[in-house]
N, C-alpha and C positions, 0 to 999 in steps of 0.2 A: 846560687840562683838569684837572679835580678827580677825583682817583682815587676810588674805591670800596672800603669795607671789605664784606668779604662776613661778616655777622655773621646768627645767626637763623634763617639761609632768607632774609636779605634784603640788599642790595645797600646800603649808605646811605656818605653822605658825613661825612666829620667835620665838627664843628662849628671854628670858629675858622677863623681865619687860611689858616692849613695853612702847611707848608714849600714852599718852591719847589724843584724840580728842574730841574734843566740836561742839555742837548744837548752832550756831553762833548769834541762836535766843535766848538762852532760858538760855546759858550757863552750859548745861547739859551734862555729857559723853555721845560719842555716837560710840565712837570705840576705839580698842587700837592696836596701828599699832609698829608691829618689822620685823625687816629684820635681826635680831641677829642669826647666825650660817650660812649664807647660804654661801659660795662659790663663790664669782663672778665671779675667773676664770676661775670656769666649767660651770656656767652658758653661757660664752661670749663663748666657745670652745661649748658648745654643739648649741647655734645658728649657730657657723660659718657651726660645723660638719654633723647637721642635718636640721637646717632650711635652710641655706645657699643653699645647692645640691639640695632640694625640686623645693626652688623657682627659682632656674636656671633653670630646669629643662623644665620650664613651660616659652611659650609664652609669648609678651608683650600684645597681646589680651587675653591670658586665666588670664594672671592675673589682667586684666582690668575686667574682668568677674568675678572675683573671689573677686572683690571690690565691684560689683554692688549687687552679692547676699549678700553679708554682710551687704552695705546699707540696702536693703528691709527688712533682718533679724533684724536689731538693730532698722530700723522704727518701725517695729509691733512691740514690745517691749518699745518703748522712755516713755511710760507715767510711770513705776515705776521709771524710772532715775528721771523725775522731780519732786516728791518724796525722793528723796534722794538727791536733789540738793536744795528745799528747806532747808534743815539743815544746809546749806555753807552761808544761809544768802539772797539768790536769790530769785527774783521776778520770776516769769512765763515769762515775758520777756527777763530776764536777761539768764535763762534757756534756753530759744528757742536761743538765740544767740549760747550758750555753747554746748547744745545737738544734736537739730535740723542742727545748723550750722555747728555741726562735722563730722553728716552724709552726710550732702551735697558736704562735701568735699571727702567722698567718689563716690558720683555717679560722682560729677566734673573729679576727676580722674581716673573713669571710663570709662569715655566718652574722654576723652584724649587718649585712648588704639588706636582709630582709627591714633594720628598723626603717631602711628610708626609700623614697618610690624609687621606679623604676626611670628614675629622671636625671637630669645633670646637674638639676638645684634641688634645695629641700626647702618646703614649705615649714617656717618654725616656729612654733606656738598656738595662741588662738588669734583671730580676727579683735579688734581694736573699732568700737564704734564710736566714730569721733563727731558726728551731728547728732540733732535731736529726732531724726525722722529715717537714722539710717542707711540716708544715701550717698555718705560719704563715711568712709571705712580706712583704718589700717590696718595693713598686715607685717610679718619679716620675711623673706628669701634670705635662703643661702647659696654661695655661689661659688664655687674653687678658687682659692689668691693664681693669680694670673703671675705667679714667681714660681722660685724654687727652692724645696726644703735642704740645709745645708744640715748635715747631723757631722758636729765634731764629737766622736765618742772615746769610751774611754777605754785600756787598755785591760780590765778582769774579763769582759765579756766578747770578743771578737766575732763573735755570730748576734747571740741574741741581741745584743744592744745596736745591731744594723738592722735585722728583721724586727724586732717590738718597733721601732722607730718609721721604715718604711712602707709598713704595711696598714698605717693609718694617715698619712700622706697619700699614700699610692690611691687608695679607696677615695680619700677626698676628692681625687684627680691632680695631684699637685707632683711634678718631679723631686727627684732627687739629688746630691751630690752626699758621698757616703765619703770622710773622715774618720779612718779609725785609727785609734792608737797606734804608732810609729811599730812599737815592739811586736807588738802580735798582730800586725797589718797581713801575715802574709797568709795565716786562717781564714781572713775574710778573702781576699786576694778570690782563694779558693773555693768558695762559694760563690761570690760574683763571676768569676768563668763562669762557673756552670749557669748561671741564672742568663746572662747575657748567651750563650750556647741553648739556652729553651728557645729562644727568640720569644717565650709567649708575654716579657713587656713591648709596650713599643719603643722606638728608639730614641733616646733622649731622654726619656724617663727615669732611667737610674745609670749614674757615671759614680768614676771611684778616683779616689786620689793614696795610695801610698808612701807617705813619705808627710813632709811638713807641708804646711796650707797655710803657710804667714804669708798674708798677703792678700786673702781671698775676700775677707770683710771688707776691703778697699773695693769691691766690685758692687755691695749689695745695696738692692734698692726696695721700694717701701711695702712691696707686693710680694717680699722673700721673707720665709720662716728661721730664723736661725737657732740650731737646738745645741748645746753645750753638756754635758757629761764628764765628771770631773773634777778635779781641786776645787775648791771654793777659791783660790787664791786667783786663780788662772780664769776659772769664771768672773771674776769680775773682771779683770782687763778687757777681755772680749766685751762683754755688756757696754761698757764705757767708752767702746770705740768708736770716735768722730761718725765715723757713717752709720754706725746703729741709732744712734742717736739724731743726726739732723734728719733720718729717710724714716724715723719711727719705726724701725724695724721690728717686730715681735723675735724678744729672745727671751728662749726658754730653756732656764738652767736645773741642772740634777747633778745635785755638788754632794760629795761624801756627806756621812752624820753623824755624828755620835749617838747613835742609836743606844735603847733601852731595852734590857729585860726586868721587868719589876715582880718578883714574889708577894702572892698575900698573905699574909698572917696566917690564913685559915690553912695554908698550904705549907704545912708541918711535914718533917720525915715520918717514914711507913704511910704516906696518904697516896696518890696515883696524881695527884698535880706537884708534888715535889719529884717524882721520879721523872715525870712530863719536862718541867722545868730542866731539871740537869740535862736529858736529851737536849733539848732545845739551844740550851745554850751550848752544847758541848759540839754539836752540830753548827750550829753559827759560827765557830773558832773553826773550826778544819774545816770545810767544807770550802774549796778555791781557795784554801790555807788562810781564811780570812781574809779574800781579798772581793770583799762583795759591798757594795755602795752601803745595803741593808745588814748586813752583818752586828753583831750585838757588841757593840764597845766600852758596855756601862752593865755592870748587874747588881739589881737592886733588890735587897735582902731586908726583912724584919733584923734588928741588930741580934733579937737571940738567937739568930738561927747562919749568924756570920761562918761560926764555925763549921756546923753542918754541911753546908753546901761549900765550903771550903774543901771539905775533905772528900765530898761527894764527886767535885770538880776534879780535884785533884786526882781520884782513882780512875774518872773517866776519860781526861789527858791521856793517863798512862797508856789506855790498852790502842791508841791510835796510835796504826804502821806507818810508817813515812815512807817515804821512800821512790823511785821509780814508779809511777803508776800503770807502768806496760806488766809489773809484776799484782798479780789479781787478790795478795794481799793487803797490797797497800790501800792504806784509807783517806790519805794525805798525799798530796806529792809537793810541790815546789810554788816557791813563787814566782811570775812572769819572768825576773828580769834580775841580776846580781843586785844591780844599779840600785833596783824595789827594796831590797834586802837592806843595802844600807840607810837606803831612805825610813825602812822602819826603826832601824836599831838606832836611830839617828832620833828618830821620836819616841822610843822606850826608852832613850837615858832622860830625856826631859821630864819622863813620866814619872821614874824611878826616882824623882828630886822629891817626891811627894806621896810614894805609896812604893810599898813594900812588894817583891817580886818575892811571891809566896810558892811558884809552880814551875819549869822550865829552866832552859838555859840557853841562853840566847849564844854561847861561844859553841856549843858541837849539840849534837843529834846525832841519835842512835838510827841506822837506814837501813834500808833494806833496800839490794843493788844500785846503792849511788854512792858517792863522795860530796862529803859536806864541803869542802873547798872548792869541787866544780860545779858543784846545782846550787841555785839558789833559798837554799832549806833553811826551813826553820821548823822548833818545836812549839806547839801551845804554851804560850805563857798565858798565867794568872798573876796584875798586882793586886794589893788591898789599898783600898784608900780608906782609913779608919776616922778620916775626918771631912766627909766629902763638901761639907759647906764651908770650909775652911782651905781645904787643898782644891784649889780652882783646874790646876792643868788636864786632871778626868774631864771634865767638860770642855776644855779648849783643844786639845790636842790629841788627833786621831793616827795611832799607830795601823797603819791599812796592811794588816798579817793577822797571823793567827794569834792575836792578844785583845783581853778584856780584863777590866777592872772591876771588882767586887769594893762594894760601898753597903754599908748599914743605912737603914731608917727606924726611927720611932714610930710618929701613926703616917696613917695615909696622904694625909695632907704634905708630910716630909716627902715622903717617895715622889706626888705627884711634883714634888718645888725641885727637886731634884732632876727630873727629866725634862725640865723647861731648862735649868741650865744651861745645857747643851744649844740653847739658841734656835732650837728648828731641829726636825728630824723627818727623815722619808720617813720610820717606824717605827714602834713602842710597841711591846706589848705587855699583857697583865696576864700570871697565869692563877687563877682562882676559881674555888668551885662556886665562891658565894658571889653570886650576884649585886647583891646590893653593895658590895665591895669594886665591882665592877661597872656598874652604874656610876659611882660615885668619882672612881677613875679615869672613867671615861670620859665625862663629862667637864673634869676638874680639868683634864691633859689636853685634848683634843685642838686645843687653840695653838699648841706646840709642835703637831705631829701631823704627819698626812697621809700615816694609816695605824690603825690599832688596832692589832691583834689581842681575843680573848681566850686564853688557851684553858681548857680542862678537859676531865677525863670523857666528854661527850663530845665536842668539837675535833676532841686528838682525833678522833676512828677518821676523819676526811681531811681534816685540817694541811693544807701545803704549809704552815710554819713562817716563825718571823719573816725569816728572811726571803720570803716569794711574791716579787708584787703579781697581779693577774691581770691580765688581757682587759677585764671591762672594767676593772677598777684604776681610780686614777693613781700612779706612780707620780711621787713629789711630796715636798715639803715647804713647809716655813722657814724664812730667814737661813740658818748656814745654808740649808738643805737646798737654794737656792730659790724658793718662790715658784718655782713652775711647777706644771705637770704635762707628764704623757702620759699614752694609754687612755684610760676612763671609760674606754668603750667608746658612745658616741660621742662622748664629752669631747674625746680625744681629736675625735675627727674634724671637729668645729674649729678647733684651734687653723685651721689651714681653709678656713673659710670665709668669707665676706659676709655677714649679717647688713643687710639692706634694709629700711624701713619702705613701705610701697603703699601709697595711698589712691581712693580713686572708686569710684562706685564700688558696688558689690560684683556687677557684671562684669565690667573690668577686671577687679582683682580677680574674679574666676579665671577669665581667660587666661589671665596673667601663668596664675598659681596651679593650675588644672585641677582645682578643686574649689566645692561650688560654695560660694559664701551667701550666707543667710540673707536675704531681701533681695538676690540678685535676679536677673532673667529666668523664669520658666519657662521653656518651652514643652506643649503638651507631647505628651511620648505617644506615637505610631505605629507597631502596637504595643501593648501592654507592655511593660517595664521585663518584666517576668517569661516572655516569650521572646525575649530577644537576648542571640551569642553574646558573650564577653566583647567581641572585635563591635559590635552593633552599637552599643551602652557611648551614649556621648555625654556628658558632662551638661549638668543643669536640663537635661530632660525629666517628664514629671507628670506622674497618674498625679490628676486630681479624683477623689472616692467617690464613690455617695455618701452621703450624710447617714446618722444614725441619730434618734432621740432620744436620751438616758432616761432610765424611769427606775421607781422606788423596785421595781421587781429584779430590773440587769443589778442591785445594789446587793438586793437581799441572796440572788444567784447565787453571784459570785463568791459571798461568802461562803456559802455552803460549799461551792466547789474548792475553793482556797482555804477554807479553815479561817482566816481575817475575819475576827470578827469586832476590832477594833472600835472603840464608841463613836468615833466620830462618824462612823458608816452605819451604824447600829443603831443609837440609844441619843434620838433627837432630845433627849432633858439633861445630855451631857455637858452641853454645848460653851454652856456661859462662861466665857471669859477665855473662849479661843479665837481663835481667827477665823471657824465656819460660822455661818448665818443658819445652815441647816445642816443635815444632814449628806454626806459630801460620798460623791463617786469615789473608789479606790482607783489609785496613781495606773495601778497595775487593771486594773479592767480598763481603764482610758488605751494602754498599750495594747492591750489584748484585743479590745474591741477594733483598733485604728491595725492590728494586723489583717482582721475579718477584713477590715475593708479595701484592705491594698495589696492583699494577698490574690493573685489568679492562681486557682486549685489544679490545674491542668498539669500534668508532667511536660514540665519544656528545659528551659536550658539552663534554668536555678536548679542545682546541687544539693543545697544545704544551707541553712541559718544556723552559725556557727558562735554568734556574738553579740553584745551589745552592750556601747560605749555610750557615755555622754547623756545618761538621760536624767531630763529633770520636771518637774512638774512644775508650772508656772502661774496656773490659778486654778481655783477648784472649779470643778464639775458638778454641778448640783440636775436633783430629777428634773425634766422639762428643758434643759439645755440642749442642741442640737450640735452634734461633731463631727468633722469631716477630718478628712488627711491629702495634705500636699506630699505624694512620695517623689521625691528627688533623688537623681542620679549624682551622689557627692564628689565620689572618689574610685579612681579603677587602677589596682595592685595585681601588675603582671604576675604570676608565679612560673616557674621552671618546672619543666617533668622532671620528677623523680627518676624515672625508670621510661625505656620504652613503652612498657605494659599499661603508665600511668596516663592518667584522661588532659588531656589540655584544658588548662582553667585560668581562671584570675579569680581574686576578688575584690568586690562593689562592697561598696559602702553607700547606703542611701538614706537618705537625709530624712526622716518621719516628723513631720508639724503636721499635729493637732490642733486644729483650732476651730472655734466655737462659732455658734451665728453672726456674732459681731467680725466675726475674721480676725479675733483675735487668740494670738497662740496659748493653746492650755499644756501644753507639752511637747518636746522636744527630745527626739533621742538619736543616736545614729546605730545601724542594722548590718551586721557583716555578713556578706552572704556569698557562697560559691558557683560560678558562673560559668559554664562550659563554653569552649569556645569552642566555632564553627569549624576552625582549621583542626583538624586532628595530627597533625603529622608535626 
């Protein structure tokens, strides 16, 4: 079978030869992948020229939407991928991480559409008052890079690591070009038909290249994302390439680790955090035969307890089946590629120069329906390093299979020096029930790692485990680990975005940012704020109240009704040596009172008061003071029906200033409220 690069709007084969791919089980051809003739610099010009304007074009909700129908499109579809993911060598487990796990990161960043308006920029932070009289302001915009996302991925994951990656570009509004590893290009191959067959991206928005992409950094310019996956060795040539460099290119690397699992002391045999432990680790060696970025390649043990989890380890090597994974015993199957195989044994005898191979056997394996000299197989190996601050290669050199190195420490401070070693790591984690153990850990490591996991017997019951980065958390690390991150949730999405600084009245920047900044234009509202649809509500419209007088009695009320009975509000011989003169209004009656007055009682097209952000009190209220309220129209948050049956709404945000006879502000809060809209359909 000759794969297909999806280039253009068009499906075509490479020219040449092409490379052969193998059936990792059986050692059989099972595709032959080229990318010979095609052009990558009309490739990356026609994402910029056509998918780029598309996806600008469109909302940060429609493109949220636009991820979810693709989710449910590739769900009803996922069972011929895990059929084609069997040939990489993959368990049905291994699969559901790869496939399952890929979509998920579509509806994850689906559901993230709600953190940002329903706009094509995102307003970011707070407002910036840069005079003394507040009529000059700054703010930031964000705005989609007007390039296109390049993802060279890597060869364990052929789904996920194309979906985690374009599904927070795609939302940003930014195209793609998908690079995935040569060997198992032809799993991906098969989800991109189907995704290009939805028609639901637009076109130009994600193109595919199977086979080699040398050459294609020679295209990139200063408005392109470029994301690497991969060697550290190989990540840095890219990083260092002439054109990443003169065009400032953002690249963003997620290089293998030497990742860590560290035991605490406290977590002795017969306890539920050393049984945790052995799962965990024994689970990070088979699981994609240990071929996972995050995978555990360093385990880090109290020295008395080497033994223990030696033999603990070693019993639970044994009971894992190898073998074919089309057979529903196997719990292992193969690794991607011969070629993988040698490359690992190739880095276990370097390992072996310096620690002891206490478990396994790297010359045969025991299968079930396969052949150790046609599949790619290997057995869980366990070495010992018994002198790990002396035998340096555990921390330099990553065998990417199903092997890990058990190392002793003395106190915690050892353990923590020991997973800095390693130079950078996507992940560490610590399994202990004692906290202040984990406190101490964490805190100590943290500057080495770019996620840490706390594992014990109460976290187990929900816990996804070392090796699972998540959708809103950011994937990445330090130094080896490459310095980047994807994912993060919103974090993630920024990364493919222009941060703009915008200066300029308060008016201006409203208009700008469609949201009302503090000193700007009021305009009075026509009617009542509260009587008017969602579609009606225009930005910087504004009840101003009637006034209200505070007196010692609204003080004494309100106590009684709130229970506050606080001395500053209470017991005027409190006073000396605070910041009141007298006896001071409650924060919360100033709010309470400033809803009386801005509130219209009438059933109209306000829903509900649902929330309330942002508030602060900025001078006291004393009796005899006089208070009013400026309610402004802030901010208006389309929402989606739910359901046919469900009410069309949005919600407002309006802006509550308090302020006193001087006109000057005693409090400030902002009011989320639910807003019908007129259109029902």
């Amino acid at each position: 079978m000759q794969l297909q690069n999806y280039i253009g709007g068009q499906w075509v084969a490479g020219s040449g030869k092409g490379k052969e791919l193998y059936n990792a089980i059986t050692g059989e051809v099972v595709a032959l992948a080229s990318s010979g003739g095609i052009d990558f610099g009309e490739m990356l010009h026609y994402a910029r020229t056509v998918g780029g304007p598309a996806l600008r074009k469109m909302t940060f909700h429609e493109r949220g939407r636009m991820l979810k129908a693709l989710a449910f499109y590739l769900s009803e579809r996922k069972a011929k991928y895990y059929e084609v993911s069997y040939l990489t060598g993959a368990t049905k487990v291994d699969s559901w991480i790869d496939i399952d796990g890929g979509i998920g990161n579509l509806f994850a960043y689906s559901s993230l559409r709600r953190q940002f308006p329903d706009e094509r920029f995102y307003v970011d932070g707070e407002m910036a008052k840069l005079s003394k009289n507040g009529t000059f302001i700054g703010h930031h915009i964000m705005v989609p890079r007007e390039g296109v996302a390049i993802h060279i991925n890597a060869f364990n994951f052929p789904v996920w690591g194309m979906l985690e990656k374009i599904a927070v570009n795609l939302l940003a509004g930014v195209p793609a070009v998908v690079k995935p590893a040569t060997i198992t290009s032809f799993l991906t191959e098969a989800v991109v038909k189907d995704i290009v067959a939805s028609g639901i991206l637009p076109e130009g928005s994600l193109q595919l290249i199977c086979g080699s992409a040398e050459g294609i950094l020679d295209h990139v310019i200063s408005q392109d994302v470029v994301t690497f996956t991969g060697s550290a060795s190989t990540g840095k040539k890219l990083k260092s390439h002439p054109r990443i460099v003169d065009e400032a290119v953002h690249f963003n690397m997620e290089a293998d680790s030497l990742n860590a699992a560290v035991l605490g002391k406290d977590a002795v045999p017969g306890t539920e955090e050393f049984e945790l432990f052995i799962k965990e680790v024994r689970k990070e060696v088979t699981v994609k035969s240990g071929q996972k970025c995050t995978a555990i390649r360093r385990v880090i043990v109290p020295s008395a307890l080497i033994e223990d989890v030696q033999i603990a380890l070693g019993k639970a090597f044994s009971k894992t089946v190898i073998g074919d994974p089309k057979n529903e015993a196997v719990r292992m199957g193969s690794l991607a590629s011969m070629s993988q195989r040698i490359d690992v044994l190739e880095k276990l005898a370097i390992l072996r120069k310096e620690s002891e191979l206490v478990y396994g056997d790297p010359t045969k394996a025991e299968l079930v329906d396969a052949n150790f000299e046609h599949g790619a197989f290997l057995t869980p190996m366990l070495l010992l390093n018994k002198q790990p601050f002396k035998n340096m290669s555990s921390h330099e050199v990553e065998a990417f299979g199903p092997i890990t190195t058990l190392m002793p420490y003395e106190h915690l401070d050892d353990a923590i020096a020991l997973t800095k070693l390693g130079k950078g790591s996507l992940v560490c984690s610590i399994t202990t029930a004692d906290d202040r153990i984990a406190r101490d850990f964490v805190i100590g490591s943290a500057s080495h790692h770019g996620r840490i996991l706390v594992l014990n017997r109460e976290s187990a019951v929900e816990s996804t485990g070392h090796g699972s980065p998540m959708p809103l958390l950011v994937h990445g690390g330090p130094g080896r680990a490459g310095g980047g991150e994807e994912m993060g949730g919103k974090r993630g999405v920024m990364h493919y975005l222009q941060r703009t600084a915008i200066q300029g009245t308060p008016t201006t920047i409203t208009a700008i940012t469609g949201v009302y900044q503090y000193g700007g234009k009021q305009t009075e509202a026509n009617p009542h704020l509260f009587r008017q649809h969602f579609e009606d509500l225009r930005i910087g419209d504004t009840v101003f109240t009637h006034k209200h007088t505070v007196s010692e009695a609204d003080i004494v009320n309100f106590a009684n009704v709130s229970g506050d009975n606080f001395y500053a509000h209470m017991d005027a011989t409190s006073l000396e040596g605070t910041v009141f003169e007298r006896r001071v209004a409650h924060g919360y009656f100033v709010l309470s009172k400033a809803a009386g007055l801005f509130v219209d009682p009438k059933k109209g097209p306000v829903l509900l008061n649902y929330g309330l952000e942002e508030a602060r009190f900025t001078k006291p209220v004393y009796p005899g003071m006089t208070i009013g309220v400026r309610f402004t129209v802030k901010e208006k948050i389309n929402q989606e029906k739910r359901s046919d049956d469900d009410i069309a709404k949005g919600i407002v945000k309006f802006l509550v200033d308090v302020y006193d006879e001087t006109g000057e502000t005693v409090a400030l809060a902002t009011i989320l409220t639910m807003v019908k809209k007129a259109d029902q359909s």
